[in-house]
C-alpha positions in Angstrom: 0.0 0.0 0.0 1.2 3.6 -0.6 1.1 6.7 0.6 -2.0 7.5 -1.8 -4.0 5.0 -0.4 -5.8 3.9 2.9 -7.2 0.5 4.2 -10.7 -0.1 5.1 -11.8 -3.2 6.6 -14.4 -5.3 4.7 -17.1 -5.0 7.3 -16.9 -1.1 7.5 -16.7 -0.9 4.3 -20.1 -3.1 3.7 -21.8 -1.1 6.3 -20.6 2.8 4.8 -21.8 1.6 1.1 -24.9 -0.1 2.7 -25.5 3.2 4.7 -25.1 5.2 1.4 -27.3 3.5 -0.6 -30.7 3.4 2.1 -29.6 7.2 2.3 -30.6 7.5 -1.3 -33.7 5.9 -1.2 -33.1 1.8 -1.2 -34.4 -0.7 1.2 -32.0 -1.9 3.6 -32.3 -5.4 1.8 -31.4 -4.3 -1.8 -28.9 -1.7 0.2 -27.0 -4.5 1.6 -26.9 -6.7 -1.4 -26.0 -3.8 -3.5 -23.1 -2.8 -1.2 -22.2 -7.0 -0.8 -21.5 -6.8 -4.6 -19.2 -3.7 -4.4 -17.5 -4.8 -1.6 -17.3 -8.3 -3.6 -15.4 -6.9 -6.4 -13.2 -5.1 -4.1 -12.1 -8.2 -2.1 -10.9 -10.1 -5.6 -9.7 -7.0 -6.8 -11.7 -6.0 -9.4 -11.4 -2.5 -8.0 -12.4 -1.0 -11.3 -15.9 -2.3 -10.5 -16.0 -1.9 -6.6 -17.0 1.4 -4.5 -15.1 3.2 -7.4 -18.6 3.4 -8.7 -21.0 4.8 -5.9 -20.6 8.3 -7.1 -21.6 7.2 -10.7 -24.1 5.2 -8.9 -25.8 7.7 -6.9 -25.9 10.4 -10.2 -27.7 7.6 -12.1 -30.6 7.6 -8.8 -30.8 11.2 -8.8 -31.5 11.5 -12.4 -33.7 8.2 -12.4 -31.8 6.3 -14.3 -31.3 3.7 -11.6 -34.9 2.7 -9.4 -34.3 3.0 -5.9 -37.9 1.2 -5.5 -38.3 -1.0 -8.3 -41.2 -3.4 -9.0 -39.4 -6.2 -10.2 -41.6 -9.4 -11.9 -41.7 -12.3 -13.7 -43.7 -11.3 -16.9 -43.0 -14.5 -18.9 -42.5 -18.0 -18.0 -42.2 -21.4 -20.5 -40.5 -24.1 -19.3 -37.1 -23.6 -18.5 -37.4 -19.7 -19.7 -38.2 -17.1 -17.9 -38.4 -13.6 -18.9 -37.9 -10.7 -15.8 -38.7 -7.0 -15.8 -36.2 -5.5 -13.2 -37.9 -2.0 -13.8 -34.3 -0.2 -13.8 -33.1 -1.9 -10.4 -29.6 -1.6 -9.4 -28.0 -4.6 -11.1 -27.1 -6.7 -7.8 -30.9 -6.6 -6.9 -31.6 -7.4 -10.5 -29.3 -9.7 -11.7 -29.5 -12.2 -8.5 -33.2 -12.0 -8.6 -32.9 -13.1 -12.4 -30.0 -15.7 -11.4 -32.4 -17.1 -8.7 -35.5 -17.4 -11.0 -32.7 -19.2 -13.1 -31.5 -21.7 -10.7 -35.4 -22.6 -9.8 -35.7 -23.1 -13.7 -33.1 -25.3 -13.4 -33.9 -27.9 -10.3 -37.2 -29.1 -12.3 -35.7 -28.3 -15.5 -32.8 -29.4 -15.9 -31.6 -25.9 -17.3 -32.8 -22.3 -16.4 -32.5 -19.3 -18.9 -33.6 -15.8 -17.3 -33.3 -12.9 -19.7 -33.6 -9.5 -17.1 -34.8 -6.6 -19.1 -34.0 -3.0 -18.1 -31.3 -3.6 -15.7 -28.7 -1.3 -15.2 -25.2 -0.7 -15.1 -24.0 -4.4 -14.6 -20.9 -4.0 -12.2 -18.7 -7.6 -11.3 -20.6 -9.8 -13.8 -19.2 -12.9 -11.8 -20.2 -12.1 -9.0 -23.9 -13.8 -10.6 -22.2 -16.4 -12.2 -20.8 -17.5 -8.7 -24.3 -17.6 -7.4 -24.9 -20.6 -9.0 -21.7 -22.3 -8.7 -21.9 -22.0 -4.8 -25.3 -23.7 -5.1 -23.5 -26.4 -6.8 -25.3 -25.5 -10.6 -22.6 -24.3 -13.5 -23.1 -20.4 -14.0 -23.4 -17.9 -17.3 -24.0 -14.1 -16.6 -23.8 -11.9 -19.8 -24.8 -8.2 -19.5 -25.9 -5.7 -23.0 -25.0 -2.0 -22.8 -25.2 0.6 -24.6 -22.4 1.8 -28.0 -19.0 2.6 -26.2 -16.8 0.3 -28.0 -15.4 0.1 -31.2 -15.8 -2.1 -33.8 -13.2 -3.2 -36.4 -13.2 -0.3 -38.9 -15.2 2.2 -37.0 -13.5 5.1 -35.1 -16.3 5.9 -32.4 -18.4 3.5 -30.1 -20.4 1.0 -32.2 -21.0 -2.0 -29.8 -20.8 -2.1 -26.0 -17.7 -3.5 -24.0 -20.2 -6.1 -22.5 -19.1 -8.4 -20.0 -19.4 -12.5 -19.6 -18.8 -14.4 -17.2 -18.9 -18.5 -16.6 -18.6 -20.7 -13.3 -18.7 -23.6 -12.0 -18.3 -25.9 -8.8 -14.8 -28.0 -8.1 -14.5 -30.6 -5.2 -12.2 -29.0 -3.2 -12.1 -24.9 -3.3 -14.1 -22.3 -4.9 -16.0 -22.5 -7.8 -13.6 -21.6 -11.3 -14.4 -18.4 -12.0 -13.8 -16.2 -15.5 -15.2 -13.2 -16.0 -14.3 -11.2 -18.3 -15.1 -7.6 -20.4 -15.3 -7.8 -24.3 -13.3 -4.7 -24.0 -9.4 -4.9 -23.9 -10.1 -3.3 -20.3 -12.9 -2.4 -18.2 -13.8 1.3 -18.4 -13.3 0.9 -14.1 -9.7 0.6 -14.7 -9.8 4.1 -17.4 -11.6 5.5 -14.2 -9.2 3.9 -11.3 -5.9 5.2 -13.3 -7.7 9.0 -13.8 -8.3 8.6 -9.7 -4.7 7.8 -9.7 -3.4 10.5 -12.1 -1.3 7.8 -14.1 -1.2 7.6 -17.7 -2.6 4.5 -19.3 -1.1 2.0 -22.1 -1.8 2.8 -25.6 -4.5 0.6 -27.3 -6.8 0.5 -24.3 -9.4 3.7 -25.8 -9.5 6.4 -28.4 -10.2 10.2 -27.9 -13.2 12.3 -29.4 -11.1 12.2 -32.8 -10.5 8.8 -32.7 -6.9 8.8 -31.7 -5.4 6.1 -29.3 -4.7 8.0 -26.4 -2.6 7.4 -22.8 -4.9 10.0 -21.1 -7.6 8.1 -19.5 -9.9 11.6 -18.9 -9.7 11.9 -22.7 -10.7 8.5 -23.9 -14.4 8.5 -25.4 -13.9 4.6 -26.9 -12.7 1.7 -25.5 -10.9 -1.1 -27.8 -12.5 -5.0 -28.2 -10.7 -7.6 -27.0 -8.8 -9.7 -29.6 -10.1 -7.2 -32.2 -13.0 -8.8 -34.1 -13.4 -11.3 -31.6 -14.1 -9.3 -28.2 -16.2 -7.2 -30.7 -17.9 -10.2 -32.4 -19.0 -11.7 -28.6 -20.0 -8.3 -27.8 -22.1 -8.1 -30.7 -23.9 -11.6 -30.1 -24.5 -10.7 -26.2 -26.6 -8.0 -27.7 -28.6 -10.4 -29.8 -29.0 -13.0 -26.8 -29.6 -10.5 -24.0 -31.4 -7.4 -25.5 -33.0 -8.7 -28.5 -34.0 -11.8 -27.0 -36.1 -9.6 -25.0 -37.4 -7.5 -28.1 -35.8 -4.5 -26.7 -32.9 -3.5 -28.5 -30.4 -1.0 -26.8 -27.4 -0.8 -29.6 -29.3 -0.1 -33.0 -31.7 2.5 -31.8 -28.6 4.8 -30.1 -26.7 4.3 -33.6 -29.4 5.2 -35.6 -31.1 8.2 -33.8 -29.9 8.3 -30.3 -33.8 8.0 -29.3 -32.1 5.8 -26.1 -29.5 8.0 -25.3 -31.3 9.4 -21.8 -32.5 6.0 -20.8 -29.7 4.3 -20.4 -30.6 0.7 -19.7 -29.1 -3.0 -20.2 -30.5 -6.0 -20.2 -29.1 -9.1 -19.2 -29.1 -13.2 -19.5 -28.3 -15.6 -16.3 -28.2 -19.6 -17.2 -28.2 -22.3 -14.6 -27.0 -25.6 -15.4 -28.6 -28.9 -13.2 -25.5 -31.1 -13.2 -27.5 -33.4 -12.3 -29.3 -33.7 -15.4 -26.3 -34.3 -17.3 -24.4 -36.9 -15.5 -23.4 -37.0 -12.0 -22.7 -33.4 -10.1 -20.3 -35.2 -7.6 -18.5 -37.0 -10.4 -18.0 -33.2 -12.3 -16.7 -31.6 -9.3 -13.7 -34.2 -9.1 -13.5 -34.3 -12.6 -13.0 -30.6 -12.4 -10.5 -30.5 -9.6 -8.9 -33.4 -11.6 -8.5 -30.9 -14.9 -6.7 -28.3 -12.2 -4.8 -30.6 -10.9 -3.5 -31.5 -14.4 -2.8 -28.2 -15.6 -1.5 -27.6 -12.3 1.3 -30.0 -12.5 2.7 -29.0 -15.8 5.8 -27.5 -16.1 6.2 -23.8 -15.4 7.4 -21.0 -17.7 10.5 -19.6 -16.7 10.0 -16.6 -13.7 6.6 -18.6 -12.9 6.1 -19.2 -9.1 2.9 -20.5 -9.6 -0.1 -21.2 -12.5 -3.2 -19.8 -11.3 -6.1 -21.3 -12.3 -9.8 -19.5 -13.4 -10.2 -17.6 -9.9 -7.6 -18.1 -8.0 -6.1 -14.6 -8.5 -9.3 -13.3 -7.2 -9.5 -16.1 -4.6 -5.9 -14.7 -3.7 -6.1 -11.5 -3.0 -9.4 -12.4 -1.2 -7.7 -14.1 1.7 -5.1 -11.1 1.6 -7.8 -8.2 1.8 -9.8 -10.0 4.5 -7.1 -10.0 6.5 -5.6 -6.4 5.8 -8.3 -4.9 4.4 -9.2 -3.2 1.0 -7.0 -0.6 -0.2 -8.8 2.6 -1.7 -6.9 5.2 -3.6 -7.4 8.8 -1.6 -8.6 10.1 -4.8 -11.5 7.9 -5.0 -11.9 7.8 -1.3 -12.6 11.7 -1.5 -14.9 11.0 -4.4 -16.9 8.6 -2.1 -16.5 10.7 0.8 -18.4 13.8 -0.7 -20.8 12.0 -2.2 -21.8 10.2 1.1 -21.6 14.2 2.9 -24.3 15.3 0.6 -26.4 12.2 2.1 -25.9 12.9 5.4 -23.6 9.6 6.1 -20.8 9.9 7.7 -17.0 8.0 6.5 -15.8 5.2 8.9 -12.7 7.1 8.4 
């Protein structure tokens, strides 16, 4: 830790964001599941996607953007599909609701599909696909944005840098974990390294001209993944999220900006019943089994260790719950007057 950063421990750091969040109009249950997801992301360090984004968050309630109350429903239901209106709830209410209505899907089922229309700004996209991996089911979680990516050939935002995310249980451990942006970053990190005042690699966004840029305050872009590829998956997370649900959220921006001050997503959450495949117990060993394997190869030169799907995360987990979760100043500050406008008051 440096000098530009401070330690807060998990739990206080659960309780301010919970504290924030019923200041601005949440009940303390979607509060504290809101706040366990930030705090979530922050423990596995995926800081771009932690309390980095309660100011953001709190800009998007006052301008109703986000639902503080939302009347979330099931408005569709065949089989092992399930169609949910989250009426603009903050994704961790959302997204676990849908991911829940999934994993019912799939105990009878076999398989559960929940597409979640209107949700909003989607934060650690694993953090759903987990859900289901601790309940012993294999997990999908993709999320549909609006145009802030570019795709190959185009110079301004054409698809979305939308995030997927896969899980599933092992016999000994956490559940494998990736999760992953179709972007070459997450626009958290263009964010954390402006809190930081530190330049950032070239090929990570383009400016308002369409320039690659090391200025993350100037980027207006961000770059797929692989090229064509990140923007390819990008481009069919759209079709089986938000057109799935007949509500399109790229094409109607790109044509006329009609969408551009209703900025919602829409999301897809899949729970797989083991079960119905073959023996759950029999995966989970098989799965430790495939670690195990890849485990025990030889290591690259300068290697101390191959880390499989999650164990970074799983990592700095241990490390942070014993330490504590660092937080730039910069974006402490951020938080800090965001929460003094609420009337809640800093643990530190």
């Amino acid at each position: 830790m440096t000098s530009d950063s401070l330690r807060i421990s998990p739990a206080d750091l659960h309780s301010f964001t919970t504290a924030i969040f019923v200041a601005a109009g949440l009940t303390p249950e979607h509060a504290g599941e809101w706040a366990k997801m930030l705090v979530w992301a922050n423990l596995r360090g995926t800081d771009s996607h932690g309390i980095i984004r309660i100011p953001r968050y709190i800009d998007l309630i006052n301008s109703k953007s986000i639902n503080p109350a939302p009347n979330i429903r099931v408005e569709r239901k065949m089989g092992a599909a399930v169609v949910l209106e989250t009426d603009r709830a903050p994704a961790a209410v959302g997204m676990t609701r849908a991911m829940n209505e999934a994993i019912d899907c799939a105990r009878t089922a076999g398989i559960g599909w929940c597409a979640a229309r209107n949700t909003t700004h989607t934060g650690a996209i694993g953090y759903f696909a987990v859900q289901a991996a601790e309940q012993g089911f294999g997990g999908i979680a993709m999320s549909a944005s609006g145009p802030m990516m570019a795709y190959p050939g185009t110079r301004v935002g054409a698809v979305s840098s939308n995030p997927i995310a896969f899980a599933v249980p092992r016999a000994n451990g956490r559940p494998y974990l990736i999760d992953f942006s179709t972007g070459v970053v997450a626009n958290g990190k263009i964010m954390g390294a402006a809190d930081r005042g530190e330049k950032i690699p070239l090929g990570w966004g383009l400016d308002k001209d369409g320039h690659d840029t090391t200025d993350p305050k100037a980027v207006e872009t961000v770059l797929p993944l692989g090229g064509a590829k990140g923007a390819g998956l990008s481009f069919m997370i759209e079709c089986l999220s938000s057109l799935l649900l007949s509500n399109p959220r790229i094409a109607p921006d790109l044509e006329d900006g009609s969408i551009e001050n209703n900025p919602f997503l829409n999301g897809s959450l899949v729970a797989i019943n083991l079960d119905a495949f073959g023996d759950k117990a029999d995966f989970e060993r098989e799965a430790e089994r495939l670690g195990r394997a890849i485990v025990g190869l030889p290591r690259a030169d300068g290697v101390d260790r191959i880390m499989l799907p999650g164990e970074r995360g799983d990592a700095i987990r241990a490390e942070r719950e014993k330490s504590g979760i660092p937080v730039p100043r910069g974006t402490w500050q951020r938080i800090g007057k965001t929460a003094e406008k609420l009337g809640v008051k800093p643990p530190l």
